[in-house]
Structure formats: C-alpha cells, structure tokens
N, C-alpha and C positions, 0 to 999 in steps of 0.2 A: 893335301891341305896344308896350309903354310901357317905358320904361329901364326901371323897378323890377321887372316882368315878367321883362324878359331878364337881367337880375342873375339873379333866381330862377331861370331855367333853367340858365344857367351852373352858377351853382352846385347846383343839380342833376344836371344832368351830372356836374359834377367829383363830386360825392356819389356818382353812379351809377359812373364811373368807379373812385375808389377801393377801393368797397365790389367790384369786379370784378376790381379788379388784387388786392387782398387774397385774395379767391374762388378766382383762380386759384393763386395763391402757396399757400396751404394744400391745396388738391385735388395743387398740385405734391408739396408735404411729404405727404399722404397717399400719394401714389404712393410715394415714396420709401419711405413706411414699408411700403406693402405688398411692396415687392419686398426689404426685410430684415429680413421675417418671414418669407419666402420662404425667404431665405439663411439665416435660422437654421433654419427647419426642415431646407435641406439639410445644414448642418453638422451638426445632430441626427443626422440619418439617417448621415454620415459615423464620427460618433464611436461610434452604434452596432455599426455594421457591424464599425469598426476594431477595437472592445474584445471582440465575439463570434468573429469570425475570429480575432483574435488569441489567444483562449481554446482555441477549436476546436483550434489549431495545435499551440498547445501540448501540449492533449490528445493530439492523434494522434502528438507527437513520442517523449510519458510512454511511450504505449503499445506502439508499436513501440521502444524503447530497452527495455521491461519483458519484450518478448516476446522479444527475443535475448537478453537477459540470463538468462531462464528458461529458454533453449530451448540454450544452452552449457552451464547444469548439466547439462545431459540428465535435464531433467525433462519429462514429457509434459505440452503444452499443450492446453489445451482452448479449446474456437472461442471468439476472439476476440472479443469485442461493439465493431462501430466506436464509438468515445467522441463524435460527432457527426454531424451528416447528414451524405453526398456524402466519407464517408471510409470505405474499405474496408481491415481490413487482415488478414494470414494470413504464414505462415512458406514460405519458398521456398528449393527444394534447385535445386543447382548445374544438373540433367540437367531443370530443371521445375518448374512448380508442383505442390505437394501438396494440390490443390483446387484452387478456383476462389474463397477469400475476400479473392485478393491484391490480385485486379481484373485480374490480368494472365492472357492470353492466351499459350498457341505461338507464336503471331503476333507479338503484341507484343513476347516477350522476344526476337525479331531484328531488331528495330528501333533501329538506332542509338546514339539517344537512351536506352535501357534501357538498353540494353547498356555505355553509357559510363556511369551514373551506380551500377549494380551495380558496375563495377570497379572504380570510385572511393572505393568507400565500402568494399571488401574491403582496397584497395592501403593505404587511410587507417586503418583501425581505427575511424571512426566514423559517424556521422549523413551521408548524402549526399542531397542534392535536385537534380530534374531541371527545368528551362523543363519550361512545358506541351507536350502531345506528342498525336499525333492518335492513340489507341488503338482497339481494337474497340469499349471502349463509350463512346467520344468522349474529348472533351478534355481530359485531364487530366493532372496535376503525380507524380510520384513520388519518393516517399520510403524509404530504403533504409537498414539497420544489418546490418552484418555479423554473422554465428555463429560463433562459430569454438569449434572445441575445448577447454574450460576457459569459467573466469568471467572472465580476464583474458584483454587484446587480448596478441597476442605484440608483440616489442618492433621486428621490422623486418618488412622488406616481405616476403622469403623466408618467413620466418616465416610471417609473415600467411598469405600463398599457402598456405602449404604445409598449415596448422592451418585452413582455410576449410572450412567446410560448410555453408553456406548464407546465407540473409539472412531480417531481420524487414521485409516491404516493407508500404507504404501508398501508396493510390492516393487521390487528392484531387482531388475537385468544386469548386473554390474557390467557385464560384457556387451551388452546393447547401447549400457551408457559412452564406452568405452571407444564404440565404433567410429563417431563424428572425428574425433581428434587422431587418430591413427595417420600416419603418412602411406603413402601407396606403396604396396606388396608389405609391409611391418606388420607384425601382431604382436597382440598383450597375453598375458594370461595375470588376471585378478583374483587372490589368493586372500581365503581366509578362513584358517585353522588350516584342515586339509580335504579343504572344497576348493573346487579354480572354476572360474569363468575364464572360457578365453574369447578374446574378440579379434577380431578381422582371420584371415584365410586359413591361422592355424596358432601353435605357441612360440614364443620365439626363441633364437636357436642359443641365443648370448644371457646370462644371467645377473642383464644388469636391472637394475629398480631402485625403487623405494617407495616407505611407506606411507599410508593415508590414516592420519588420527581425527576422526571426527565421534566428537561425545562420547570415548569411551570406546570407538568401535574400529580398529585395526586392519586395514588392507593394506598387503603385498603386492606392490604393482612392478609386474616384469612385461618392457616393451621391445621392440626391436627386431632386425629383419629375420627371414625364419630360415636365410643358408649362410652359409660362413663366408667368407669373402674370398674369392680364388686369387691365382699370382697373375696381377694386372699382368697387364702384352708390356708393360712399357719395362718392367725385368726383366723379361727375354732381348729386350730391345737392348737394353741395358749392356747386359751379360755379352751379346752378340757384338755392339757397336764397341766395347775393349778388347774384343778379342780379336778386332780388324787392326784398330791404330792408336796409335798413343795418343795423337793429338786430339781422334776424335774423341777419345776417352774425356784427355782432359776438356773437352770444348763441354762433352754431355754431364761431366761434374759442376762446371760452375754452370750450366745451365737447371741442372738440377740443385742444385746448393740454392740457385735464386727462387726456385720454385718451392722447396724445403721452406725457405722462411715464409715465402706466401701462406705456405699452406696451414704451417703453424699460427702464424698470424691469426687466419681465418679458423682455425681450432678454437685459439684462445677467446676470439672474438665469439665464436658461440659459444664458449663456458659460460665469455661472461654477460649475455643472456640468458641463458638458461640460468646466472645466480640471481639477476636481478627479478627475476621473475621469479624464482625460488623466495628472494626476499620480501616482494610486497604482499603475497600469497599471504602468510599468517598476519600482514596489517589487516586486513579484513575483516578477519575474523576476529580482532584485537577487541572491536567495539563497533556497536551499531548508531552510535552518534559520527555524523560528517564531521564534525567539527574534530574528534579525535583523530581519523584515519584519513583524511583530504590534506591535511599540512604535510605526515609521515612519506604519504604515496607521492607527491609533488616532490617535496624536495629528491627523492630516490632518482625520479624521471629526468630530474635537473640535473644531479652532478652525473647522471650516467651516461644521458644521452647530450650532454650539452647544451638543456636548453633555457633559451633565457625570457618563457613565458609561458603560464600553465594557468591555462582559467576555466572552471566548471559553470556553466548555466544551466538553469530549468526555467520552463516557463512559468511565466505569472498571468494573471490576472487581465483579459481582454488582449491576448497575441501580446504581452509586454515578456520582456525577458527577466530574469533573477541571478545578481551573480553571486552560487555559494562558498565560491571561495576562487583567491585569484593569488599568482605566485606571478613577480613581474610587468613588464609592459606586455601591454595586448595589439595585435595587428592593427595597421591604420585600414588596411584595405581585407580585411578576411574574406578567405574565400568562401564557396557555398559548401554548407554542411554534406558531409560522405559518409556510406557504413563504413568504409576502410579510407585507410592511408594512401597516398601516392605512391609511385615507384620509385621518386626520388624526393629530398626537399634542401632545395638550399639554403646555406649560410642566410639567415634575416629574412623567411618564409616561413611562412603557416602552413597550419590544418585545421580546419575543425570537423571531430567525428561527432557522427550523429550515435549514439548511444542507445540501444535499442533494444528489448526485451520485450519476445512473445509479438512483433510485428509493431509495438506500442513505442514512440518517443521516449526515453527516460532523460536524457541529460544531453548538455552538449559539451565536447571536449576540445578545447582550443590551444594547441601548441605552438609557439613559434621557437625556431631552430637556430640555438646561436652558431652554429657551424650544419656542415651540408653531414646528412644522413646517409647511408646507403640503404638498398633495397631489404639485406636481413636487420639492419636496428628496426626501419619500418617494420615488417613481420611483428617482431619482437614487441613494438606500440599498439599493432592492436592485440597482440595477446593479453598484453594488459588495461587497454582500456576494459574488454570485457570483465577484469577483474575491477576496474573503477564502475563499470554498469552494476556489477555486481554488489555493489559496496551500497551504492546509493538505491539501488532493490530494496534490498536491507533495509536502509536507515528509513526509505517511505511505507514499509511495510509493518514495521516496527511502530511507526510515530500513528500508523493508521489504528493498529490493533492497541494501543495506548488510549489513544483518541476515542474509539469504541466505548474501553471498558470503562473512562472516566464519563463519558454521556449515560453507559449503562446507570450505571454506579449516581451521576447526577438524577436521573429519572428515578431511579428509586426512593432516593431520599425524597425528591418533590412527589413523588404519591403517598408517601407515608404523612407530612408535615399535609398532604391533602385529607384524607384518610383522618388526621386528628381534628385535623380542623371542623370539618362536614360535620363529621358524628357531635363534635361539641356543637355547632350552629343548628344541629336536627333536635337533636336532645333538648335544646334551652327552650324553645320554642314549645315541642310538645308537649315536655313539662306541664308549661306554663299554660297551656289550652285547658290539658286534663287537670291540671287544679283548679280555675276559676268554672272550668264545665261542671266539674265534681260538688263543689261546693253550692253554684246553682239550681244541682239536680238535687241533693239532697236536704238546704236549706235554703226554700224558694223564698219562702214567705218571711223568714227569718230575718231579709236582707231591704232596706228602703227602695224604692224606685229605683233615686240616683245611682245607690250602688250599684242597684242590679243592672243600671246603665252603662258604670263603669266597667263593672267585671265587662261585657259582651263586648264592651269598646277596645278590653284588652284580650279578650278572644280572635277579636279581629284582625288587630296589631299583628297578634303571634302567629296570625294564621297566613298574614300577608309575607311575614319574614320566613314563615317553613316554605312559602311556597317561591318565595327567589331563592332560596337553598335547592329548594326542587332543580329548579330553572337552571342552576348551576353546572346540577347533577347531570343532568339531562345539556346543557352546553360542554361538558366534560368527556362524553361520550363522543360527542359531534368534532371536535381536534380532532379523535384517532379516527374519523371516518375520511381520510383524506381522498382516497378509492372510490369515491361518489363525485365524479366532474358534475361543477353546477353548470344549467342547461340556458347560458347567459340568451337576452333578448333585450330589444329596445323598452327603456323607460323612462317614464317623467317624472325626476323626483319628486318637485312639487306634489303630486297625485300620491305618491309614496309617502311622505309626510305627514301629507294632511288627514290620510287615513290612520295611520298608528297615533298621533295625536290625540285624532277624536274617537279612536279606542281605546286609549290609555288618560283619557282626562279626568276622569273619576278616581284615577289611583294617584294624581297629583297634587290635592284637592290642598293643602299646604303649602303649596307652589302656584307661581302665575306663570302660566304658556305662552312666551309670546313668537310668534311665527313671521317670518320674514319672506314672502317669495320672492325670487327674480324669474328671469326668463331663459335659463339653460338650457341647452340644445337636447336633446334624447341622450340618454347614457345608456352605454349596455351593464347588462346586471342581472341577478335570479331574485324576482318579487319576495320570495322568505328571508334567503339572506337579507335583502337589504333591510327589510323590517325586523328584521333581529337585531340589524348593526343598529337603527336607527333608537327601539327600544332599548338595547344597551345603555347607550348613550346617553338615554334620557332618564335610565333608574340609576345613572351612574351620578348623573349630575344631583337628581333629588338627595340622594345618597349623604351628597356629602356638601349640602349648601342649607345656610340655616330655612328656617320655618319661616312664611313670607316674601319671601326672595325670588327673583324672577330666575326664568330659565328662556334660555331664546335661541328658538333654532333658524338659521338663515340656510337659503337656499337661491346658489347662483351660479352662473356660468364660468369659469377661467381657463386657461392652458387647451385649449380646444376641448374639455369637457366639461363636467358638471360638479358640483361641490357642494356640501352640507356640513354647517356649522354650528354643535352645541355648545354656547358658553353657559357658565353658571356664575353664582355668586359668592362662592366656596371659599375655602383657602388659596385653593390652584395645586399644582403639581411641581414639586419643586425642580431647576434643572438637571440636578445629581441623580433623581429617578427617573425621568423621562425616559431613559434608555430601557429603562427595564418595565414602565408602567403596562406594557404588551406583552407582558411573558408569564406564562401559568402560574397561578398560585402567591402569584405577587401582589402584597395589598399595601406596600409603601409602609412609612413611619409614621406618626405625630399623632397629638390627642385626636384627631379629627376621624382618622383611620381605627382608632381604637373604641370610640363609641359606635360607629357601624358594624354590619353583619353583613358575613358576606366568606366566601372561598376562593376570589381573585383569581374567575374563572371569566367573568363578562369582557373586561378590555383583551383576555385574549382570542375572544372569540368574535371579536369585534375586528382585531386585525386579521385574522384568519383568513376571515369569510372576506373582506374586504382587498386579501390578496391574490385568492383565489376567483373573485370577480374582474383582475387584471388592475388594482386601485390603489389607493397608498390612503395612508390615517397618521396624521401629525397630532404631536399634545404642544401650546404655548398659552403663555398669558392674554386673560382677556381683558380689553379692553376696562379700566375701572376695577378687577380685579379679580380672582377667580380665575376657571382651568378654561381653554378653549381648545375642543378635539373639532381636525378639520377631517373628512372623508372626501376626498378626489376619486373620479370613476370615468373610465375614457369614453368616449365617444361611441355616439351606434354610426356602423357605417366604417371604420375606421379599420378594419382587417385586424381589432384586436380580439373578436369574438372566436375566429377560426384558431390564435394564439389560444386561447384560453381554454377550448376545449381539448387541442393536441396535448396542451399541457397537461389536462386533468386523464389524458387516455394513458400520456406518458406513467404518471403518480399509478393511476388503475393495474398498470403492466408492471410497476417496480415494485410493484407491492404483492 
C-alpha cells in the first residue's frame, strides 16, 4: 500500500464515517418525529374526548335540571330521551323508582353512596353528583335534582324537606359517553378519585390528558393509542441509505429536512386546533344568553380561520328566517345548508351548516372563507359548530324553562286576584238575600206593601247578580276543559239568535232588543257554544249600557261566512284595552266597570269558544257610540270542520 492509497482510505473512512454519524443523527430526528406525531395524535384523541364528554355532560345536566323543573309544575312528563350514549335518565319518587329509566335499581337506591348524594341534593336545593358506584348495571356516576312542590326551591332546609317529592336522577357511563369521539384503535380511561371508566378497546398506553370541571365535579381524562409507536421502516432506510453513499446521504437529508418542516408544520397546525377549540369550550359555558357568547365565539372563528363572514339563523315565523347574530358580509349565492363542512373551501366561498340536535333543526351556520381552508381547519369547524349547536340548546332551553315559570307564576297570581274577586262578588249578594229574606220572615206584617215590594225587588236583583257569579264560576271551569273537541255542524245564526233572544228577553226588561237579520250562508259551529257566545254578549252589553238604551244584535253574511254583531250604547271599550278585553279576569278600568259585578270571565269565554269553533271575535266602536263585539264563523262546507276537530284531538292528546 502506497502513502497516497492510504491517504485515500483515510479519507474514506472519515467520508464513510461522517456520512454514518449524520445517518444516524437524522434516523435519531426521525424517531423523534415519530414519537410527536404519536403525541399529537394522543393529544387529538384527548381534546376530543374532552370537548364530547364535556358536551355529553352538559346535555344530561340541561336535561335533568328540565325534567324537575317540569315535573314541580305538575305537569306530566313524558319518557325522557337520554341526550347521549351510556346516560339514562327518568323522574324518582321518594318510596322508589317510577320505572326503570333512572338506571336505578331497589338495590341500588340502599346503597350508601345513592342514598348520600339524593339527600344532598334535596338538603341543597340543587344539582348533586356522586364518585362512581358499583350498581346493578355496573359502574356508574349519578346525578340528582331535586322536585319539590312549586317551580321555586323553598328557601331553608325544613323547607326543602318538608316540600320534597321526589328527584330528576341520571345515571352516567362516562366510558359509553366517551365512545362516539374516540379515533380508531385509541382508547380513554376516565378517572375519578380512584374509579376509571375506560372506553373503546382498552386504556391507553401514553399518559397524556386532562381535566373535566363541571359543577364542582372532577374528571381525569387520559386518551390515546394503546401501543407505543415502533422504529418507522424509514430509519432503517435511513441508517442503510448512509451507509451506501455520501451523496445519497446527503440527497435523503435535504429531502428529509423538507419533510421535517412539513411535518412540524402540520404538528403545529393541529396545536393550534386543538387551542382553539380548547378556547371556545368554556365561552359556552360563560353564559346562557346568545347575545354574550355569539360575539366571543365569532370573533375566535375569524381571526383563526380567516374568515371574513359568520352569520347565525333560526327560523321564524311561517318558513321566514331570523338572523341572531351576523359578524361581516354574507354570501351572494349560499349554498344549500349540510350536517358537515366540505372537503375543501375557497378563498371568497361559503358554507352553511345545518345545526342539529337529537335529529331536530336548531340553527343555521353560515361561513364565508376569506382565504382557502384545508380539510383538517374544516374537521376542526364542525368540531365546533357543535359546540355553537350547543350554545344555542342552552340559551332555548334556558329562555323556555324561564318562560314556563313566569306563565306559572302569572296563572297563579290571576287565580288568586280570581279567588278574591268571586268570594267578594258571592258574599255581597248573599248577604244581601239573607237580610231582606230575614227580615221578611220575621217582620212580615211590620213592613207596608210597598216596602214589602221593595225588599223582594231587591231579593231578586241579588239573586240575578249571584247567579252570573254562578255562570262565571261555571264558565271558569269550561277554559281548562280544553280536552273536550266541540263536535262543530252546520248552522243558521239567524235561528241561533232569535232563540237565545226570546229566552233571555225577560232578563232585559230595562233594555230594548233590537235584532237585525240578513241572509248568511250556514256556518259551522256547536249549538251551545254558540249560545253561550251569543248570551255573553248580550249580558255583557246590558252590563254596562245605561237603563233605556237599546242593544242591537245584527246578523249577516261576509268573507265567505257568517257574522254577529252586538253593539250597545255604553261607554265602549277603550283602544289601549282591546288587546286584553279577551283575557281571564280582566275587567278593564273606569267608573263604568267599577259599578258592575262581575269576575271577567264571560269575554274570555266568549273568545275561547269562538276559536275553538275555527272563528275570530273583534271589539271597535259603534256606530253613534258605545262598544261593537263582531263574531266571524266560517263556512259549512268549507273543509274547516275536519281543521277543527283534528285540532281539538290534537289539544285531547297534548293534554
């Protein structure tokens, strides 16, 4: 071997050497990148997990909070739908379940752990959760809302006790919940204290996670795949392709060097979904008014994904749309509403998602793209539109159970201010019988003719005013009978008139009747009602039109059916109460209302019956002056009979 030979080898060697220590260095950095694509996949599957369960949770929390709230009006509930998987839930009386949708067992509810977080949640007036507990159908978390009598919690603990009758409970699978959002071959394990749920094939092998804070109640969520990540083939490849040649060493570093940054790229790019979605997650929960969390969640949408139009709709009123809130311009041409996103969307295109909860419409979500999306930011959209479906769940189910208790809460007051009324309008009257009777009976002779004329004249008065108190009583019943469809047929008002007329002419006798026919075609109607509306009508006008004064009821054809017209000679009705002259218990203002008697039950039983016949009842001025009520009734013949009965089977069934 010649010095210049062994130079050559040398440096050969050293050739062969570095080209092998570089080989190896990059097959190192490859490993490295396989094992934090690894890691991000587990984070993936974490953030998943985290944002489903945490929806899930919420769900079953809406819905038990909806079903005690429902089930204190004492309104009857009908079977619950669990709002996700591996969550069951049903209403529970104090001696037992009422069914078997609660998940709980005989068994179970003497178990400890039940038993302490029912009386915790009675003691407390609200939401209580239990650690997971070994049940008949295994392991599972329970959730509990008290019932109590009324729509409000009472305000102490006696209280509470003593007003308890039952609970809205749920029973939760965290690991059932867990299943839907899993990625394929990944599993979770859901930890809380030192109980684990685990969901899909097994636990996972990586200890990444994090936690679930909802009301006080702690999960440890760990997701991700269940074997460790082996030495890709492309670090043998690696390893092997240095150890042939320098060149091709260096050819497969910058070729890997290019794919290095892709890949980081693409790492970073899913961080920074899994932050943004990290981020809008607690707007949600921030507040159950749109108006708070619809500005917050938009603007995130915008500066992350780039886009330059964010508009929420729900529908309104006859197929009309409602827009709740809008960030930007909105598409000239939008396309048709999707459950999910496209594959792609370009730079100055749309989307609109159809938003959708339990198979029901809820919203619609309209995006336009200031710059072009790829397929994982899409993913990443409808991860969280379902957190905007979720939002707006919320705020309708929230503004419904609001809505409720202020109706409750209104009907009470108007039965009470009814309640005072009655008993004063019963009381004054029979009073006033039993004294001038009393005094009759025991100084007959004591008393002149006339008087004795009077008194009886005022026996009769009193007796005619307890008995439209009666009539009241008795039309006050007939509102909550809505569950009775009237059983509509052809009629001729005329014939309908003239009979209550000439059996109410004797109770007018201070009044002139004057009656108007025309010629209207048949209407349909139920013979009682209409002679209810029509006596209404006419005790309403004597009511409150001086002594002397005519009363004039007309009857005539319009709008393809029939119409009945009582004016009087009264004050009239002013237009600031018209709107409310149909509504229980309303008897209006001024001296005119204050000398009659009465519990401002007849006009609304007058519309009632009159809507229920398929009709409409208008109040304006009459003619010369005074109130004019019109009743419209459609036509026989006219396919609105078979309307009106469906309708009254509908009210029969919802009731």
């Amino acid at each position: 071997m010649t010095v210049g030979s062994g130079r050559r080898d040398v440096a050969a060697a050293l050739v062969a050497v570095v080209v092998l220590v570089a080989a190896v260095g990059l097959a190192q950095r490859n490993r490295a990148l396989s094992l934090a694509r690894a890691e991000a996949r587990d984070w993936a599957a974490v953030n998943d997990v985290v944002v489903g369960v945490h929806l899930a949770l919420e769900a079953a929390v809406d819905a038990v909070e909806q079903a005690a709230g429902v089930a204190a009006a004492g309104v009857d509930l009908p079977p619950i739908a669990p709002p996700s998987l591996g969550v069951t839930i049903g209403l529970l009386e104090p001696d037992g379940p009422s069914g078997d949708a609660s998940g709980l067992s005989a068994a179970d509810l003497e178990r400890p752990e039940v038993a302490r977080v029912l009386a915790r949640a009675t003691d407390a007036g609200t939401l209580a959760f239990s650690a997971p507990v070994e049940l008949d159908a295994g392991l599972r978390a329970v959730l509990a809302a008290p019932v109590y009598d009324g729509p409000v919690s009472p305000g102490t603990l006696l209280e509470r006790r003593a007003a308890h009758r039952g609970w809205a409970v749920a029973t939760l699978d965290l690991g059932a919940m867990a299943e839907p959002y899993l990625p394929e071959g990944a599993g979770a394990r859901l930890s809380v204290g030192d109980r684990s749920f685990v969901a899909g094939p097994g636990p996972p092998r990586a200890d990444v996670g994090k936690p679930i804070d909802l009301h006080g109640y702690r999960i440890d969520v760990r997701a991700g795949s269940l074997e460790p990540p082996g030495v890709a083939a492309g670090t043998w490849a690696i390893l092997a392709g240095g150890a042939l040649a320098a060149v091709a060493a260096g050819a497969g570093a910058a070729w890997l060097s290019r794919r290095d940054r892709r890949q980081v790229a693409a790492l970073r790019r899913g961080e920074q979904q899994a932050q943004v979605v990290a981020e809008v997650a607690p707007i949600v929960q921030h507040s159950l008014d749109l108006a708070d969390v619809l500005p917050a969640i938009a603007v995130q949408l915008r500066d992350h994904f780039g886009l330059t139009g964010v508009h929420l709709t729900t529908a309104g009123p006859a197929g009309s749309e409602i827009e709740v809130f809008g960030l930007g311009p909105r598409a000239v041409d939008p396309p048709a509403p999707a459950l999910g996103p496209p594959e792609r969307l370009g730079a100055g295109e749309a989307t609109v998602l159809a938003l959708q909860r339990g198979g029901r419409g809820v919203a619609r979500l309209e995006l336009v793209a200031g710059r072009a999306l790829s397929g994982e930011e899409l993913r990443s959209l409808r991860v969280l539109s379902e957190l905007v479906t979720a939002a707006v769940v919320n705020a309708n189910l929230y503004a419904a159970q609001q809505d409720a208790v202020r109706r409750l809460r209104e009907l009470d007051a108007l039965k009470t201010v009814f309640l005072s009324t009655a008993s004063h309008e019963l009381r004054t009257p029979a009073t006033a019988i039993s004294g001038f009777a009393s005094l009759l009976e025991d100084r007959w002779g004591d008393f002149p003719e006339d008087q004795r004329a009077e008194m009886v004249g005022r026996i009769a008065a009193n007796a005619r005013s307890l008995s439209a108190v009666v009539e009241d009583l008795l039309d006050f019943s007939l509102l909550d009978r809505r569950d009775q469809p009237l059983a509509v047929e052809p009629l001729h008002l005329g014939d309908v008139v003239d009979a209550v007329v000439g059996r109410l002419g004797l109770l007018f006798a201070d009044h002139a009747i004057e009656v108007v026919l025309g010629d209207p075609p048949p209407v349909l109607g139920e013979r009682n009602a209409l002679e209810r509306v029509i006596t209404n009508l006419l005790t309403n006008a004597a009511k409150f039109s001086p002594a002397g004064s005519t009363i004039t009821v007309e009857v005539d054809g319009t709008d393809g059916g029939g119409r009945i017209r009582v004016r009087d000679e009264g004050p009239g009705v002013p237009p600031e109460e018209r709107s409310r002259i149909f509504t229980r218990f309303y008897r209006g203002e001024g001296d005119a209302v204050v000398q009659t008697r009465g519990v401002g039950i007849g006009l609304a039983v007058v519309a009632e019956l009159v809507e229920r016949m398929g009709g409409a009842v208008t109040v304006d001025d009459a003619p010369g002056g005074g109130a004019r009520f019109t009743v419209w009734l459609p036509p026989a013949g006219s396919g609105a009979g078979e309307a009106i009965a469906e309708r009254g089977r509908d009210d029969a069934t919802a009731r």
